[in-house]
N, C-alpha and C positions, 0 to 999 in steps of 0.2 A: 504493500500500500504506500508506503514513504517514498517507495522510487518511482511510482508513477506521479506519484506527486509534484515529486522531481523535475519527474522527465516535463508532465505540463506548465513547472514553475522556469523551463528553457536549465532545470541544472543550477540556478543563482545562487551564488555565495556570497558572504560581505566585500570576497575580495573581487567579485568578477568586472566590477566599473576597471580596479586597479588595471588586473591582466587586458581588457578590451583596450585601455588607454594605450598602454604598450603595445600590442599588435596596432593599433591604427597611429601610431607614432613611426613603427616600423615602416609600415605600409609609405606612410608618408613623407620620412626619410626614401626609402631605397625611388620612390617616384621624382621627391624634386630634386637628385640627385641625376637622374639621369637625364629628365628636362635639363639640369642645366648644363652637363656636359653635352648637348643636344645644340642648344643655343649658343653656347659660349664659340663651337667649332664652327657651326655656322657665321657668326659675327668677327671673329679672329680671323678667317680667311684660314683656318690649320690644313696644312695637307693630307689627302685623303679625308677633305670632310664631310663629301658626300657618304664615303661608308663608313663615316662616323656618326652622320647624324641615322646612315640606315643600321646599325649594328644596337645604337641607344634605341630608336623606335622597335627593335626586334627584342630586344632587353624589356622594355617598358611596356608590351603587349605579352610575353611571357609572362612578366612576374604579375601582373595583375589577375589574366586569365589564372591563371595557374593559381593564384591566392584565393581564385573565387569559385574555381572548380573543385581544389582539395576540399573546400568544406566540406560539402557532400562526400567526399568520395577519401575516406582516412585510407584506402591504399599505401603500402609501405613501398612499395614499387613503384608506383607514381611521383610519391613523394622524393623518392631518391633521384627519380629521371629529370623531375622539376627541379631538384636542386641541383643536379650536373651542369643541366642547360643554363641555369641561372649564372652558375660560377663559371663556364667555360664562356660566356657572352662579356661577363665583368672584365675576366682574363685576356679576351682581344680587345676591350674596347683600351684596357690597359696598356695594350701594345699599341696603339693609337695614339693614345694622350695621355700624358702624365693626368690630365685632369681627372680622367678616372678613376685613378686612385682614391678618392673619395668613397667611391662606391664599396670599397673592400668594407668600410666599418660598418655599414649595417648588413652586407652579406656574412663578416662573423655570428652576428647574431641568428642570422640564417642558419649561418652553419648548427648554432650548439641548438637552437631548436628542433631542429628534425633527427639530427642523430642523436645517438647514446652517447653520455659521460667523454668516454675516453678518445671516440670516433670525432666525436667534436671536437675534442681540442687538438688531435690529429688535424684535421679537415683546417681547422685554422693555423695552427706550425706550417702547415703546408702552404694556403695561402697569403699567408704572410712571408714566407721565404720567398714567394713565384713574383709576387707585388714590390718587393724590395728591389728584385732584378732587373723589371721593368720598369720601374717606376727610374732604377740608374740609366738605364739605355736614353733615358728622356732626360736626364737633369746631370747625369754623371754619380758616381761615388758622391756623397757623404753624410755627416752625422744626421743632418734634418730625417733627409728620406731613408735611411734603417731607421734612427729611432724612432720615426712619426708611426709606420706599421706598427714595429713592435710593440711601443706603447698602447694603440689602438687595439690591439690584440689581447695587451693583457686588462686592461679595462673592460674589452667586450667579454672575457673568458669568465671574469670575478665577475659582470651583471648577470651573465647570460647562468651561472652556477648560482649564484642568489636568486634570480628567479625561480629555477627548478626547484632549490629549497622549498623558497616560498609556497609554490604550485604543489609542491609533494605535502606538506604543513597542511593547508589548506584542505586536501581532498585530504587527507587524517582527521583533520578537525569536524569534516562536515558530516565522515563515515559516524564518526562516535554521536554529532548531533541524532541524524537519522536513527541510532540504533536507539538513544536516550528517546527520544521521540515515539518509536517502536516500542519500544520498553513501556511508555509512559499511554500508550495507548491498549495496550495488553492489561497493564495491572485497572485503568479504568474499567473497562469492560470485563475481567473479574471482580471490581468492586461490587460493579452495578447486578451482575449475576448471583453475586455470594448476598447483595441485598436483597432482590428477586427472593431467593431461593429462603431465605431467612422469614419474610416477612410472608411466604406461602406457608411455611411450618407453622407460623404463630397462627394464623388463620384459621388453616387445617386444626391445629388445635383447639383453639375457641370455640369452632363451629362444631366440633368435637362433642368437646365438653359441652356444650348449652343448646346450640340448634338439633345437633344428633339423637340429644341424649333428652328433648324436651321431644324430639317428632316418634322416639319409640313409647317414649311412657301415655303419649295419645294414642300410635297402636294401642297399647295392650290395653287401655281403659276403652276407648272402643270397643274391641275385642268384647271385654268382661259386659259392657252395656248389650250388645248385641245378643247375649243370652238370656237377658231379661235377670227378673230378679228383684228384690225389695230396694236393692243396691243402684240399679240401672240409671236411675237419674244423678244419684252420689257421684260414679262415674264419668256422667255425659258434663257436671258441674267440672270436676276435677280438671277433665280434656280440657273445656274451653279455657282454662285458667290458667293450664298450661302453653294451649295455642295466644294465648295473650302476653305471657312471658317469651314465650319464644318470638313472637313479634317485637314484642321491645328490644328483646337481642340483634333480630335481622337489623333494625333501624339504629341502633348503635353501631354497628358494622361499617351502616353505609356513612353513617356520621364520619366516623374517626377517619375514611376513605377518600370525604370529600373535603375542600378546602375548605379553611374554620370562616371564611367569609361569604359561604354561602350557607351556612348554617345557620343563623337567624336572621338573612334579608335573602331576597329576589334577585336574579341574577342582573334584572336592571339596576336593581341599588347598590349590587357588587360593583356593578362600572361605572356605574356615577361616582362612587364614592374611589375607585381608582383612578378616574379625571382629577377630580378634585385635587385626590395626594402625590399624582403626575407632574399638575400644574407646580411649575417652581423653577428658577432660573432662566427666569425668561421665556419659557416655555409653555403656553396655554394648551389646556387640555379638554375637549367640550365632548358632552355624550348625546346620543339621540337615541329615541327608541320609534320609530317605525310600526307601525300594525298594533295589534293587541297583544298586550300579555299573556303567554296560555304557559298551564307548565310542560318541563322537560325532563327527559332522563337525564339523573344525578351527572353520572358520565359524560352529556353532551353540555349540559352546564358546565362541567368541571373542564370539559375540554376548551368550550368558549372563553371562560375566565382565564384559564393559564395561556390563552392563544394571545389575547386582549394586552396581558399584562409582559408578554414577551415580547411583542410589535410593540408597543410602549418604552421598554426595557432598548431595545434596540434606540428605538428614535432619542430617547435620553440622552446615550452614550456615546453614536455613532453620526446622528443626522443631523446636528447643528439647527434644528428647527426653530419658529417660531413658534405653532399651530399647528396642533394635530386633532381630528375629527375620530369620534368614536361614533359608529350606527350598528345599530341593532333592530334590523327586520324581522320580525314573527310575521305568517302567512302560517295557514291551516295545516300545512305538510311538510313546511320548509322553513330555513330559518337562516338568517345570513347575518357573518360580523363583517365589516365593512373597519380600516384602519388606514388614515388618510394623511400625510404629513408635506410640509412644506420645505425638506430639506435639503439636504448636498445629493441626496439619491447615488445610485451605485450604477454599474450594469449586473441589471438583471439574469442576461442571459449566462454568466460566469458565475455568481453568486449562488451559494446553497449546491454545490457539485460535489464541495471538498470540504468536509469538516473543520480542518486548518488551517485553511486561508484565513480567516478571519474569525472574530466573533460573533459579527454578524451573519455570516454566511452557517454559521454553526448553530446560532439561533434558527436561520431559516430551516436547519434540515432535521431541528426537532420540531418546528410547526409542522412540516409535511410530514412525520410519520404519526404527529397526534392526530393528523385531520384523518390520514391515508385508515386508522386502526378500525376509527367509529365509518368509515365509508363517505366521508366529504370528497368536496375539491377544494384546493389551494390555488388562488390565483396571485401571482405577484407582478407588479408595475411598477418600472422604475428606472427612471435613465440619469445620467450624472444630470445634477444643476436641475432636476425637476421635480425632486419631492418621490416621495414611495407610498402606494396604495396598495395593501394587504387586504386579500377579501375571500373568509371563507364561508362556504353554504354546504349545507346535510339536507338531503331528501327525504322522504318517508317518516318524517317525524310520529313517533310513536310513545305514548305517553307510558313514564316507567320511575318507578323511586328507587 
């Protein structure tokens, strides 16, 4: 789950701006490098500068294609043939023009990128000793042009080995994030089971003890009324007294089940009185109620309320709002929460996919499995800079406590 994650989030890491900066500094070095050995032969009038300025164009068509076709395509063989081409094109233009010399410093960096460790810095010894020779054929022996390679050489070797560091740090860093991540989504989801399964025990218990053990002792006094007898009415007393106890049981059950704010008010008073404690920093919270009042199953109340105060929860936190709109339609067979805000909005169409992404988005994809349980629909609307409209409906409404 964490690597597709991944794979949708493009791979991002704290450091990835860093590394992107650097390839596209690369990219942008080894380019106006060869522009300007392009232009410079041209304007200088250099000899052979027609196939100087065609060797840079053939240079500078390479490395770009090639930069932009490896994405795709991580072949190691490719990869090698692109960097032959690249260094044997650097290499004539060098026989050409001292001016190309230039180009050797960020083809080191070429170099230690594509190869391993030690090929690398092979691959640069070596082009640094070819650039030194050529670069005398143009200027003569002395100190500048050996030590201006050399030193370019040992400066690209210690970046180009510090980056790799970094890069190898980095995907260590990010493995251990994911597996913490993993980890941390494992132990939630046996909390939420080990709760589950805990609070079915107690259940199973209670109903055990009092619903079970109240609907057999009506058996058998049934039973004993059924035969008749002096008794028979003593009985039939007994049962109902029982069947009254164990009622109070049932509706205790459902009490402790539903939320303590729909236990002594109406589910429109629950969200009035959640506008009301919503409204505050700035933020106004208004309710409506639609149609008449009729009652609901516990469940579909309890799922309205916690739906209401989650889309609230959100808009709080997340939407920077002024005004948000609470409706609540009753109609004979259907029933609809309507959650209307005025805020930064999101995109929709990404949101509620991924539990991680966001808070928000993780609030959304418990709304949709609360609606999804009792058989609703979830509709959500919302584009950045336009506010979010939350709007759930349940069909066949059927009356049930």
């Amino acid at each position: 789950m964490v690597n597709r994650q991944r794979k949708a989030s493009g791979d991002r890491t704290p450091l990835t701006p860093v590394f992107l900066g650097l390839r596209i500094g690369l990219h942008t070095l080894m380019t106006g490098l060869s522009v300007f050995v392009l232009v410079r032969g041209a304007l200088l009038g250099l000899p052979h500068a027609g196939w100087i300025a065609a060797v840079a164009l053939a240079l500078l068509f390479s490395y770009l294609s090639g930069a932009f076709l490896l994405r795709s395509s991580p072949s190691v063989a490719m990869r090698l043939v692109w960097l032959a081409l690249i260094t044997g094109q650097v290499m004539l233009l060098s026989a050409m023009t001292a001016d190309a010399a230039f180009l050797v410093f960020p083809l080191f960096f070429l170099q230690l990128h594509l190869l391993r460790s030690l090929a690398g810095i092979l691959a640069v010894a070596f082009t640094t000793a070819v650039s030194i020779v050529l670069l005398a054929m143009h200027t003569g022996w002395n100190a500048g042009g050996v030590l201006g390679p050399i030193i370019g050489a040992a400066v690209a070797v210690a970046i180009g080995l510090g980056y790799r560091a970094l890069f190898r740090e980095t995907q260590e860093r990010q493995k251990l994030i994911d597996d913490l991540i993993e980890t941390r989504h494992e132990l939630a989801a046996r909390e939420r089971e080990t709760g589950v399964l805990a609070e079915r025990e107690r259940l199973a218990r209670e109903i055990h003890d009092t619903v079970a053990q109240g609907l057999s002792s009506i058996q058998l006094l049934l039973h004993a009324a059924e035969r008749g007898g002096p008794d028979a009415l003593e009985h039939l007393r007994l049962a109902r007294e029982t069947a009254a106890t164990n009622l109070a049981e049932a509706r205790r059950f459902i009490r402790e089940l539903s939320p303590p704010s729909l236990q002594e008010q109406t589910l429109p008073a629950a969200l009035e009185r959640l506008a009301q404690a919503t409204s505050r920093d700035g933020l106004t919270v208004t309710f409506r109620l639609e149609g008449e009042e009729s009652p609901l199953p516990m469940r579909l109340e309890t799922a309205l309320l916690r739906i209401a105060q989650a889309s609230l929860s959100n808009v709080a936190q997340h939407a920077n709002a002024s005004r948000a709109d609470i409706t609540l339609t009753c109609l004979d067979d259907w029933v609809g929460l309507d959650i209307v805000d005025d805020g930064v909005g999101f995109d929709a169409r990404s949101a509620g996919k991924s539990a991680e992404t966001t808070p928000t988005s993780f609030g959304l994809i418990g709304l949709r499995s609360r609606v999804a349980e009792l058989g609703g629909t979830l509709t959500i609307e919302s584009r950045p800079g336009a506010g979010t409209a939350i709007a759930a409906s349940f069909d066949h409404i059927q009356d049930g406590s």
